[in-house]
SELO-20303 format. One record per residue: residue in three letters; y, z, x of N, C-alpha, C in turn; residue number from 0. Coordinates in nm, 2 decimals, always signed. Layout:
residues N
node res = ALA	n.c2 = Y	n.c3 = Z	n.c1 = X	ca.c2 = Y	ca.c3 = Z	ca.c1 = X	c.c2 = Y	c.c3 = Z	c.c1 = X	n = NUM
...
end
This chain:
residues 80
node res = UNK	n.c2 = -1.63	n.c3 = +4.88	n.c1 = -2.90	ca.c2 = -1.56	ca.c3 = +4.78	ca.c1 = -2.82	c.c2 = -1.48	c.c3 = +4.69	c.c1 = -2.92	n = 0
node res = UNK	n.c2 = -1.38	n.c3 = +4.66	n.c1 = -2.86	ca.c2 = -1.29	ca.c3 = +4.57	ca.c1 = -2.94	c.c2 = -1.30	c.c3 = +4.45	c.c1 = -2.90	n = 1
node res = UNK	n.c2 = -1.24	n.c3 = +4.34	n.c1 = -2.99	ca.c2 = -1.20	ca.c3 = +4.24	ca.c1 = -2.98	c.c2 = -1.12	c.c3 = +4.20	c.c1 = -2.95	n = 2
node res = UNK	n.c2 = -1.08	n.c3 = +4.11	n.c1 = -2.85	ca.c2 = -0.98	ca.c3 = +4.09	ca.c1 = -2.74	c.c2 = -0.89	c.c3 = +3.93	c.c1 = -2.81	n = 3
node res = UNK	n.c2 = -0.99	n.c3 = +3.83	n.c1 = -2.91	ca.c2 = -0.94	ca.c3 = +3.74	ca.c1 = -2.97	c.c2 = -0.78	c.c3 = +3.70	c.c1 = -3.07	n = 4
node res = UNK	n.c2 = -0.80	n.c3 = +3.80	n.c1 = -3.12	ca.c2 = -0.66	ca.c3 = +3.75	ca.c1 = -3.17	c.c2 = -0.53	c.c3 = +3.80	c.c1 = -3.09	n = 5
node res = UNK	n.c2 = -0.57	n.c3 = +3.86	n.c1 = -2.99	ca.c2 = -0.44	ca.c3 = +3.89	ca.c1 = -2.88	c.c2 = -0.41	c.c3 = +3.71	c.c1 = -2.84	n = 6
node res = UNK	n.c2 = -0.56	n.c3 = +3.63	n.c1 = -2.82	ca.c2 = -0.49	ca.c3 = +3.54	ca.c1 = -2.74	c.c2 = -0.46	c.c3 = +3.41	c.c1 = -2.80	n = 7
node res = UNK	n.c2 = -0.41	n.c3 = +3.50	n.c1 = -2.93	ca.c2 = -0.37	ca.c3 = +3.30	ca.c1 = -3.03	c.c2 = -0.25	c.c3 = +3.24	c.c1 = -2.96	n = 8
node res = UNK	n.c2 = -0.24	n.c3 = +3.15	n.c1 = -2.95	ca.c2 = -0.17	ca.c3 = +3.07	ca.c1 = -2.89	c.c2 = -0.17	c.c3 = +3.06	c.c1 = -2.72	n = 9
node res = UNK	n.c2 = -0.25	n.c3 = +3.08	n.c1 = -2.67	ca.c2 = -0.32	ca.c3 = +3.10	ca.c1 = -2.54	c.c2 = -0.35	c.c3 = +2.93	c.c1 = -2.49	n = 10
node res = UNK	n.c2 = -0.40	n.c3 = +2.89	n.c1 = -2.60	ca.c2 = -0.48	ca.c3 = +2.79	ca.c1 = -2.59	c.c2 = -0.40	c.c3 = +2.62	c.c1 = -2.54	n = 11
node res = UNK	n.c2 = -0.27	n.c3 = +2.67	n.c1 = -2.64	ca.c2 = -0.11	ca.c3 = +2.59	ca.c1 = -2.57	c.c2 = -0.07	c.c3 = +2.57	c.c1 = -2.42	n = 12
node res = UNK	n.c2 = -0.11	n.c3 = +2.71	n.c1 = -2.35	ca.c2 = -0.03	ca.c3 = +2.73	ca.c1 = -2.21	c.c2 = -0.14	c.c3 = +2.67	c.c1 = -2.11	n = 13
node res = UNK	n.c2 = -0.27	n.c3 = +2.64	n.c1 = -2.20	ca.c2 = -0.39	ca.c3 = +2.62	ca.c1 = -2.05	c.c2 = -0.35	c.c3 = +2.47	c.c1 = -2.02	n = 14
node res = UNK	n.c2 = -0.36	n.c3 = +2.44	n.c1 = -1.93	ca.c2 = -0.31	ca.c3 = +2.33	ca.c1 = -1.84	c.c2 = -0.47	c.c3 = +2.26	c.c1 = -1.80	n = 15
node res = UNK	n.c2 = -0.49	n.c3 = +2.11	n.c1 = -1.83	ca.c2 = -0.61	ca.c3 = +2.07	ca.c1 = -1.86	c.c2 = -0.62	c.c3 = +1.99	c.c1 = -1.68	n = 16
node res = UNK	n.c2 = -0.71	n.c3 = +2.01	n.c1 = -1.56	ca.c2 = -0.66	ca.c3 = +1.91	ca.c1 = -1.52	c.c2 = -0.82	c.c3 = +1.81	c.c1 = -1.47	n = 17
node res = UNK	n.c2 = -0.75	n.c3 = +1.69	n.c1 = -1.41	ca.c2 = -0.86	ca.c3 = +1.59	ca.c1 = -1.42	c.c2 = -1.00	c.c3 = +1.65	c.c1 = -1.33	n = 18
node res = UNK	n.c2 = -1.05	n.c3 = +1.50	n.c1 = -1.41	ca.c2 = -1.19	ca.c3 = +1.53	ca.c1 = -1.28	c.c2 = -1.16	c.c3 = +1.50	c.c1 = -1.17	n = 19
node res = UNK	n.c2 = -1.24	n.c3 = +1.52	n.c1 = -1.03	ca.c2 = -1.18	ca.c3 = +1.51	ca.c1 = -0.86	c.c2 = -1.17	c.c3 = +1.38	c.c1 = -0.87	n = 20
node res = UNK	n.c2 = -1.23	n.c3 = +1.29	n.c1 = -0.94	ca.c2 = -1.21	ca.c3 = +1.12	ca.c1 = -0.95	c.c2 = -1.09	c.c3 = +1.07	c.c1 = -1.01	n = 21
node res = UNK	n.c2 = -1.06	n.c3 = +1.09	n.c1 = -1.14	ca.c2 = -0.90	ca.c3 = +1.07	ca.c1 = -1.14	c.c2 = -0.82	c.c3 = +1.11	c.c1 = -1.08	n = 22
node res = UNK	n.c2 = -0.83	n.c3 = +1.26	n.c1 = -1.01	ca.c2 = -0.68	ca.c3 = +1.31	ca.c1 = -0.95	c.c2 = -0.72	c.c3 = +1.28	c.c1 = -0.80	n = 23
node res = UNK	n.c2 = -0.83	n.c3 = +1.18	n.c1 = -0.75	ca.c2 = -0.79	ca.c3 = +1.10	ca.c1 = -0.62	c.c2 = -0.77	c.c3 = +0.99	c.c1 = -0.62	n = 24
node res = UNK	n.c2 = -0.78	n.c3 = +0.91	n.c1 = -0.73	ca.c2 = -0.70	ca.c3 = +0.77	ca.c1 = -0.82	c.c2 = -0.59	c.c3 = +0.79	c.c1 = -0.82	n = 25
node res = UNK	n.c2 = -0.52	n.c3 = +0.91	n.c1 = -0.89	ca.c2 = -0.32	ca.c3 = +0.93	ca.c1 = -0.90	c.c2 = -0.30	c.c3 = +0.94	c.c1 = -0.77	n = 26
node res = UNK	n.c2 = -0.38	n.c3 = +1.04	n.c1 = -0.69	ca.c2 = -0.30	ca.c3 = +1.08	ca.c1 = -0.54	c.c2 = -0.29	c.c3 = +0.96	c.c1 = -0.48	n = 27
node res = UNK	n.c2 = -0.40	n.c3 = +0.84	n.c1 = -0.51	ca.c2 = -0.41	ca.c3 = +0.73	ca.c1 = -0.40	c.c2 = -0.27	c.c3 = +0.66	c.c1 = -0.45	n = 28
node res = UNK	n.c2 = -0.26	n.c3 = +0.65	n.c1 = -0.63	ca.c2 = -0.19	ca.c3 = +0.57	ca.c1 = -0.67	c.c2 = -0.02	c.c3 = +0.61	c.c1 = -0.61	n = 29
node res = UNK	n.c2 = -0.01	n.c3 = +0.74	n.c1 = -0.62	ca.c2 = +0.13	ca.c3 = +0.77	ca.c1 = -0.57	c.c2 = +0.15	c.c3 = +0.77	c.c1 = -0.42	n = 30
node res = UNK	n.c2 = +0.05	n.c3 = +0.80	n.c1 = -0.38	ca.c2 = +0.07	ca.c3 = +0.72	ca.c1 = -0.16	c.c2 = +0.09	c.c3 = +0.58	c.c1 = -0.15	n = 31
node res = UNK	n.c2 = +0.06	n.c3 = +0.53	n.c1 = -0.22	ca.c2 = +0.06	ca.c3 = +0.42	ca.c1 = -0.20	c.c2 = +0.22	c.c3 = +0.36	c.c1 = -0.28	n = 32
node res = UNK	n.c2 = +0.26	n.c3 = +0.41	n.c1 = -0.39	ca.c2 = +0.39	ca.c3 = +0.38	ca.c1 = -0.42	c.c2 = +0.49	c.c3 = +0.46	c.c1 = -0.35	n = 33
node res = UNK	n.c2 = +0.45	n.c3 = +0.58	n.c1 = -0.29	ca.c2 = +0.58	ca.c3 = +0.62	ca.c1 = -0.17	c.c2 = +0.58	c.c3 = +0.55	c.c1 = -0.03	n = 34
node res = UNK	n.c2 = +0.45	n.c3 = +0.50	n.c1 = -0.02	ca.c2 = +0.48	ca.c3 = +0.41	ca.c1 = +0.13	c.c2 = +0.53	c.c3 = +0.29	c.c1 = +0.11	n = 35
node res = UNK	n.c2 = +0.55	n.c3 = +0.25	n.c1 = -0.01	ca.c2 = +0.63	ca.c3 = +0.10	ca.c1 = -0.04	c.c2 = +0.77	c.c3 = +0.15	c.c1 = -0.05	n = 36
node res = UNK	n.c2 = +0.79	n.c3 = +0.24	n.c1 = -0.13	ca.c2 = +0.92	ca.c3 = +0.26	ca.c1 = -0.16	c.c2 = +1.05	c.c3 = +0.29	c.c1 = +0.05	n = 37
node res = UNK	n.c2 = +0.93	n.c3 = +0.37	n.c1 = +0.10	ca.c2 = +0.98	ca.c3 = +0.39	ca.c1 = +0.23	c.c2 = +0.98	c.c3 = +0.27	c.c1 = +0.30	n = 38
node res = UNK	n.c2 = +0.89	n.c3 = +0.21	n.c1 = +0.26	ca.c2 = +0.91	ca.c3 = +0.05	ca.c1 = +0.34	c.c2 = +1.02	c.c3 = -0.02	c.c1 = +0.35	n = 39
node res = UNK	n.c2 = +1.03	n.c3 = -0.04	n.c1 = +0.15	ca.c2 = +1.14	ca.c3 = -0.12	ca.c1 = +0.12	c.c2 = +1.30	c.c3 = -0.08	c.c1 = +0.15	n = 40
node res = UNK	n.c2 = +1.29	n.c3 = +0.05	n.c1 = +0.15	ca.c2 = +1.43	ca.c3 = +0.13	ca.c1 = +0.15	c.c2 = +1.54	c.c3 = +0.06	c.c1 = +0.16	n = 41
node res = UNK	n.c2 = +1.65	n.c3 = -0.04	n.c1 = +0.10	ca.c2 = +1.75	ca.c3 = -0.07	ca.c1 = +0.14	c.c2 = +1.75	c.c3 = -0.23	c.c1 = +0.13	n = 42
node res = UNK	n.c2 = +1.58	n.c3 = -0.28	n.c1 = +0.09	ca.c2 = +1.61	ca.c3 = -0.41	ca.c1 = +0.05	c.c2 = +1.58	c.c3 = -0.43	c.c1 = -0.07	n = 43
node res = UNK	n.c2 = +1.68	n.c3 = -0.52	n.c1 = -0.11	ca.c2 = +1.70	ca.c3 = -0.53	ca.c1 = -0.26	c.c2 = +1.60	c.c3 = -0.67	c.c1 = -0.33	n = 44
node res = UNK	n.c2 = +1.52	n.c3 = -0.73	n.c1 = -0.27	ca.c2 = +1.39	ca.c3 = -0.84	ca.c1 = -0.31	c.c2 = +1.27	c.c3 = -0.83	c.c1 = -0.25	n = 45
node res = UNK	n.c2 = +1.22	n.c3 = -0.73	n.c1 = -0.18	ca.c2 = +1.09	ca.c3 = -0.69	ca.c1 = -0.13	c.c2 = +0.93	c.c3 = -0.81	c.c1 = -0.19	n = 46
node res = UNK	n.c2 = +0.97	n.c3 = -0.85	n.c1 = -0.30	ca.c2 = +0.87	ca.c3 = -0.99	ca.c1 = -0.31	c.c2 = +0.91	c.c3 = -1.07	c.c1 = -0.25	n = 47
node res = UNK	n.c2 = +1.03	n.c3 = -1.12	n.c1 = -0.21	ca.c2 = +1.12	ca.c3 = -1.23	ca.c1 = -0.13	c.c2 = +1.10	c.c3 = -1.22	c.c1 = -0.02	n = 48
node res = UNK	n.c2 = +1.08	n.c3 = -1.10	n.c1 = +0.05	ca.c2 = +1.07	ca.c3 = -1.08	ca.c1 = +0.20	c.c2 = +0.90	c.c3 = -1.11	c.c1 = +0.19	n = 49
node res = UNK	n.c2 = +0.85	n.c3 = -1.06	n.c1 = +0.12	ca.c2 = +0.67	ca.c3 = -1.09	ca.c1 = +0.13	c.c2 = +0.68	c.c3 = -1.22	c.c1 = +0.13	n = 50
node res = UNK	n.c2 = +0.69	n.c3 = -1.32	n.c1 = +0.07	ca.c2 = +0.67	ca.c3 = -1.46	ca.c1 = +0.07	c.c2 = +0.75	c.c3 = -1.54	c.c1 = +0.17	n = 51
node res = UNK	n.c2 = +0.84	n.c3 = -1.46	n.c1 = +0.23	ca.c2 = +0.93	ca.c3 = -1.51	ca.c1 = +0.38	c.c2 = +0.82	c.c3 = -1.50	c.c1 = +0.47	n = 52
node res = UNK	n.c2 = +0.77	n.c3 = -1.35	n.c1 = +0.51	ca.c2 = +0.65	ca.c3 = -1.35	ca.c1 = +0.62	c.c2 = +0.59	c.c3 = -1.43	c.c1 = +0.57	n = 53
node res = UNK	n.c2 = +0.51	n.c3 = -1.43	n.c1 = +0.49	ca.c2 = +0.40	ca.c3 = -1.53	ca.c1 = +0.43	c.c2 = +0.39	c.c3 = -1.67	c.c1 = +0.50	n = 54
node res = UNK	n.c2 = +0.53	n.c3 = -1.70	n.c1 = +0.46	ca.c2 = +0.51	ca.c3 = -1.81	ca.c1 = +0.50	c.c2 = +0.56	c.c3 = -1.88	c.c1 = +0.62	n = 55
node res = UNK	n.c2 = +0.60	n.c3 = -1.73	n.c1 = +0.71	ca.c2 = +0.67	ca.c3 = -1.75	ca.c1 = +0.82	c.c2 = +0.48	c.c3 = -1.76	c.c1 = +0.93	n = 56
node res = UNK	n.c2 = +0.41	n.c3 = -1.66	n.c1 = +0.88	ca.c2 = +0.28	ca.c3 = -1.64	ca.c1 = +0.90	c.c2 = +0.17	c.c3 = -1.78	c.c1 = +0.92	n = 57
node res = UNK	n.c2 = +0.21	n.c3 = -1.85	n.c1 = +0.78	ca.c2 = +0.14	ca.c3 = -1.95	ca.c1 = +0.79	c.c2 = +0.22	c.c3 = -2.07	c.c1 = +0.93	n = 58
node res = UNK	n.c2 = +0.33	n.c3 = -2.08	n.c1 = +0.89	ca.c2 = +0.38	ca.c3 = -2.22	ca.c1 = +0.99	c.c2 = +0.33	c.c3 = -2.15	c.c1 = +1.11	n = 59
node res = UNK	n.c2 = +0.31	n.c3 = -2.05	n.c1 = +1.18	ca.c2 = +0.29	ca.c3 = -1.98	ca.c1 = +1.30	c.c2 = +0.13	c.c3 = -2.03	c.c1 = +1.30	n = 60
node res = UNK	n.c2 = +0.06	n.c3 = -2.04	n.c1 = +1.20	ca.c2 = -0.09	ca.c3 = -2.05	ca.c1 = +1.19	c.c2 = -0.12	c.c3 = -2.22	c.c1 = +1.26	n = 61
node res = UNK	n.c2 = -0.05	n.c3 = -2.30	n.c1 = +1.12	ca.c2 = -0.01	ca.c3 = -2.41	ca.c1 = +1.14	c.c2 = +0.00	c.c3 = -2.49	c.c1 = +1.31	n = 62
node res = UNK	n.c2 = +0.14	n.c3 = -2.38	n.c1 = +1.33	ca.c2 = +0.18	ca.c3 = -2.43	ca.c1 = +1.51	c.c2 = +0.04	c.c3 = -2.42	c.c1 = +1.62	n = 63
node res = UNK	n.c2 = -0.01	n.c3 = -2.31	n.c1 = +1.62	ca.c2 = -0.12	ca.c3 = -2.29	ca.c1 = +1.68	c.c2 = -0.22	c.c3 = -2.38	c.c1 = +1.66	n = 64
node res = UNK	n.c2 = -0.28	n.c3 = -2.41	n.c1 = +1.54	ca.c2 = -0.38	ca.c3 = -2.49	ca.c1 = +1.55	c.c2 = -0.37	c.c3 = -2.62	c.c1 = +1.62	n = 65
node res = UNK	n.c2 = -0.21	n.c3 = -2.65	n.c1 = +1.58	ca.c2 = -0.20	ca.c3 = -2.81	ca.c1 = +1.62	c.c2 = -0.17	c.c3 = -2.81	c.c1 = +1.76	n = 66
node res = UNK	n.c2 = -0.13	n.c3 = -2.74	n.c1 = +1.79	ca.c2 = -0.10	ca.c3 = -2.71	ca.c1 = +2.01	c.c2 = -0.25	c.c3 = -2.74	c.c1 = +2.06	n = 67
node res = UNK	n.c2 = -0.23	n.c3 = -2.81	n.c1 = +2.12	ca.c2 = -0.32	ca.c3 = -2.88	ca.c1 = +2.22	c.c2 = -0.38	c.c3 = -2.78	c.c1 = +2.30	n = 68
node res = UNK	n.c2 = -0.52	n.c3 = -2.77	n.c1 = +2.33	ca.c2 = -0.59	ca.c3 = -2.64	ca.c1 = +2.38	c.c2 = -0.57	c.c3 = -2.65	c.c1 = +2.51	n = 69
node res = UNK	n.c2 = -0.52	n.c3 = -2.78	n.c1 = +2.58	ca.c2 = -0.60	ca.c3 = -2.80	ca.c1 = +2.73	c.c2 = -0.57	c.c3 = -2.72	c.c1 = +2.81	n = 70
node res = UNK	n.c2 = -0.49	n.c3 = -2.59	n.c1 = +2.77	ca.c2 = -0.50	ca.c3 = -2.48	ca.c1 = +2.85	c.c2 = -0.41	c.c3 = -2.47	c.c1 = +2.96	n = 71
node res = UNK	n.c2 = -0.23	n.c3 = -2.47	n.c1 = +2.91	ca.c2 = -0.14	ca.c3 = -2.43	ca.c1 = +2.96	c.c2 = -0.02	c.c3 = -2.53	c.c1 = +2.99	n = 72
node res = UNK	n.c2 = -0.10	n.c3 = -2.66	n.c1 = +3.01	ca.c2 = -0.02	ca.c3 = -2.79	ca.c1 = +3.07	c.c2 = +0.02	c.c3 = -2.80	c.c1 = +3.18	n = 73
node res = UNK	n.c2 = +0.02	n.c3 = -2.71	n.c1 = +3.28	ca.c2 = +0.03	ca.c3 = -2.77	ca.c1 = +3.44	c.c2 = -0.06	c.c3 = -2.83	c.c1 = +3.47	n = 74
node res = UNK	n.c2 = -0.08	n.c3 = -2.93	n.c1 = +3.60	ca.c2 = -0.13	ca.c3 = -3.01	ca.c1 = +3.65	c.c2 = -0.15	c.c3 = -3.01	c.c1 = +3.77	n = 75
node res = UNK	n.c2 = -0.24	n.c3 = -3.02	n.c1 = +3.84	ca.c2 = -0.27	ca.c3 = -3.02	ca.c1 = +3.97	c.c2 = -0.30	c.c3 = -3.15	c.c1 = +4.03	n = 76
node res = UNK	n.c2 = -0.21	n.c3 = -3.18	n.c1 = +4.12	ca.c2 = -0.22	ca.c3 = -3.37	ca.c1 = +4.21	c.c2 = -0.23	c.c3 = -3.34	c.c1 = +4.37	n = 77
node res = UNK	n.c2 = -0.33	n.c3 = -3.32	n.c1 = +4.39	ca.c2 = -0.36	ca.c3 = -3.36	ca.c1 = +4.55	c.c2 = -0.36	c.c3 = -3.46	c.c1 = +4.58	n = 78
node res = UNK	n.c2 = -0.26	n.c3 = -3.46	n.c1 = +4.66	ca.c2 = -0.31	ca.c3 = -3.66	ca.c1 = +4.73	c.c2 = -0.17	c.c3 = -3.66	c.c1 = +4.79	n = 79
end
């Protein structure tokens, strides 16, 4: 029987190493997650700027609500 080894010098170059199931569902999560921004943002040019617009369009909305009077609609009812 022969030896099959020195056929495969430089073999060892073309093997392609790849991760364990734990990092290559870290990159996959990492790259879903930077194509669903990128699809988000598509066409706006400050995507931080619009986040802190809602933000804080979010909070004054929070703000308005709390301070509105609960008594539950403001009509009134007067018999008499």
């Amino acid at each position: 029987m022969g030896m099959c080894l020195p056929c495969l010098s430089g073999a060892e170059d073309d093997v392609v190493v790849t991760p364990d199931p734990e990092t290559r569902r870290k990159q996959l999560a990492e790259a879903a997650e930077k194509r669903q921004k990128e699809t988000t943002y598509r066409g706006i040019k400050d995507p931080e700027a619009l986040e802190r617009k809602k933000k804080k369009q979010e909070e004054s909305e929070k703000q308005t609500m709390s301070s509105a009077p609960s008594g539950g609609g403001g009509l009134k009812w007067q018999v008499g």
